[in-house]
N, C-alpha and C positions, 0 to 999 in steps of 0.2 A: 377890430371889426373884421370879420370872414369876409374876402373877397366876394363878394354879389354875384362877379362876372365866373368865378371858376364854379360855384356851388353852379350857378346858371348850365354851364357846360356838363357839370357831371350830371344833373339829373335830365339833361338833354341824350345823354350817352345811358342813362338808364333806361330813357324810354325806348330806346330799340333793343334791349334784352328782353329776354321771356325766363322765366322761372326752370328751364332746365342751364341757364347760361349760370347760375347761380348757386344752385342746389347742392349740397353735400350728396352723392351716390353712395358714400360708403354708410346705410342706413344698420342701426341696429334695431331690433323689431322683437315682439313676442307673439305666441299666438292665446289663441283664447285657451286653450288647454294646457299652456304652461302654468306649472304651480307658481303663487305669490313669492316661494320663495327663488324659483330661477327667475324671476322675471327682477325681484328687486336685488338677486345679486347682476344682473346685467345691465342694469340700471347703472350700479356702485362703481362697477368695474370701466363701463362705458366713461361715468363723470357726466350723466342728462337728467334731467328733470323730470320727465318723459318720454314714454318709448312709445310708436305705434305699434297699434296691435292689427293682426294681418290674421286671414285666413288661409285656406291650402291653397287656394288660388292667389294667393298675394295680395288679396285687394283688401285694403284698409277699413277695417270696421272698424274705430275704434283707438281712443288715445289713455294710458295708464300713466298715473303722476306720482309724485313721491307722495303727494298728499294723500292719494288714493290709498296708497302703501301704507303711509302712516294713521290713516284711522284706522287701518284694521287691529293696529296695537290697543286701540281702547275697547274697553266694553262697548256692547252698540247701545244698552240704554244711555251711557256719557253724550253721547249725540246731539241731546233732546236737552241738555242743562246748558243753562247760560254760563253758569260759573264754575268753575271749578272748584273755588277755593275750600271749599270743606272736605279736601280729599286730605288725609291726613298725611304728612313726609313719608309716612313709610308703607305707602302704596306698592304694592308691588308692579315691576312691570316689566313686558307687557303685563296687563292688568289678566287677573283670570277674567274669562267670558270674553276675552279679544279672542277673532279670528284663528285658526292656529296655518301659519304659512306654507305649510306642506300640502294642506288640504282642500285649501282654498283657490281655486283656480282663477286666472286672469277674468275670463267670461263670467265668474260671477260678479266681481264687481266691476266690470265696464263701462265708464260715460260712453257714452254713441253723441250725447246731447251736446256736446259744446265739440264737435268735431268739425274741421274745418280743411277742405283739401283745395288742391288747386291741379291742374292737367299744367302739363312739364310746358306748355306752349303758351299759355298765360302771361301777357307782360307781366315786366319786375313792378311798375307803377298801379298793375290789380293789385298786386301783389301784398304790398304798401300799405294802400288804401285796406285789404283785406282786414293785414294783422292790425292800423291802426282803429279803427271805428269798431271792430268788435273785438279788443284787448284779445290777439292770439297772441300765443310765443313761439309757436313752431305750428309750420303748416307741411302734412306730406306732399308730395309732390304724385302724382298717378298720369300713366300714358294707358289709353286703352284701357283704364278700368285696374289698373297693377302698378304696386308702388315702386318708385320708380329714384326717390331722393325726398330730401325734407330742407326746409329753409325756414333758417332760427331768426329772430329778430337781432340778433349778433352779425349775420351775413349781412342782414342789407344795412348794419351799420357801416360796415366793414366797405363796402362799394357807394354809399351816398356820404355819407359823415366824415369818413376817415381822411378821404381825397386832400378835399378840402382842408382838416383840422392839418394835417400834414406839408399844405403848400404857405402855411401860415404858422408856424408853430409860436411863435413867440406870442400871439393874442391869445 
């Protein structure tokens, strides 16, 4: 069983952090005018899932996913089929009528919809509550309207969870 009294203490020590006490700064980003393909080699090279995407003013419009990335490898009519299985093994791919990566800029295929930010001064326990009740996995972090760091659901493992599993390891 985890110690009750230490998980108690650490999320007591969480609630007077704020989301810049947290944050990774060293943020890598695209803009809406970078091609699909600079963005998914910074992606690769980075090792994220998602990058935000930022204007010339720095302010976050916007988050690009591998997902995002990877439908563009399919035709767009594939979209709209439930199944795939009548695509024959030797499909080529990318399939012809997928997107071509050079040309296709970040902005045009942008979610805005499931975007989700937080101001650096925000407790870590918004925080929490943020990514848990609406399934986020990374939230930018913005001061003044400009991004500023982002926090993955790995950080506040890292500061709530870890403590803990650490003062007790053998349970």
């Amino acid at each position: 069983m985890v110690a009750p009294l230490l998980f108690y203490q650490v999320c007591q020590g969480v609630q007077r952090m704020v989301a810049r006490d947290i944050m990774n700064q060293d943020v890598v980003t695209v803009r809406v005018t970078d091609s699909i393909r600079c963005a998914a080699h910074k992606m690769l090279e980075a090792e994220y899932a998602a990058l935000p995407v930022v204007d010339d003013e720095d302010q976050v419009v916007g988050l690009l996913s591998e997902t995002d990335i990877l439908a563009l490898t399919l035709p767009e009519y594939l979209h709209s089929v439930a199944d795939l299985g009548f695509l024959p093994k030797s499909l080529q791919f990318p399939a012809p009528g997928a997107r071509d990566l050079d040309t296709t800029k970040v902005g045009d295929i942008l979610r805005t919809d499931i975007l989700e930010v937080v101001e650096a001064d925000e407790p870590v326990i918004e925080v929490v509550r943020l990514m848990v009740t609406q399934h986020v996995r990374r939230c930018p972090v913005v001061e003044k309207g400009k991004l500023v760091g982002i926090i993955a659901r790995r950080d506040l493992m890292q500061i709530i969870v870890r403590p803990t599993i650490e003062a007790n390891p053998e349970q």
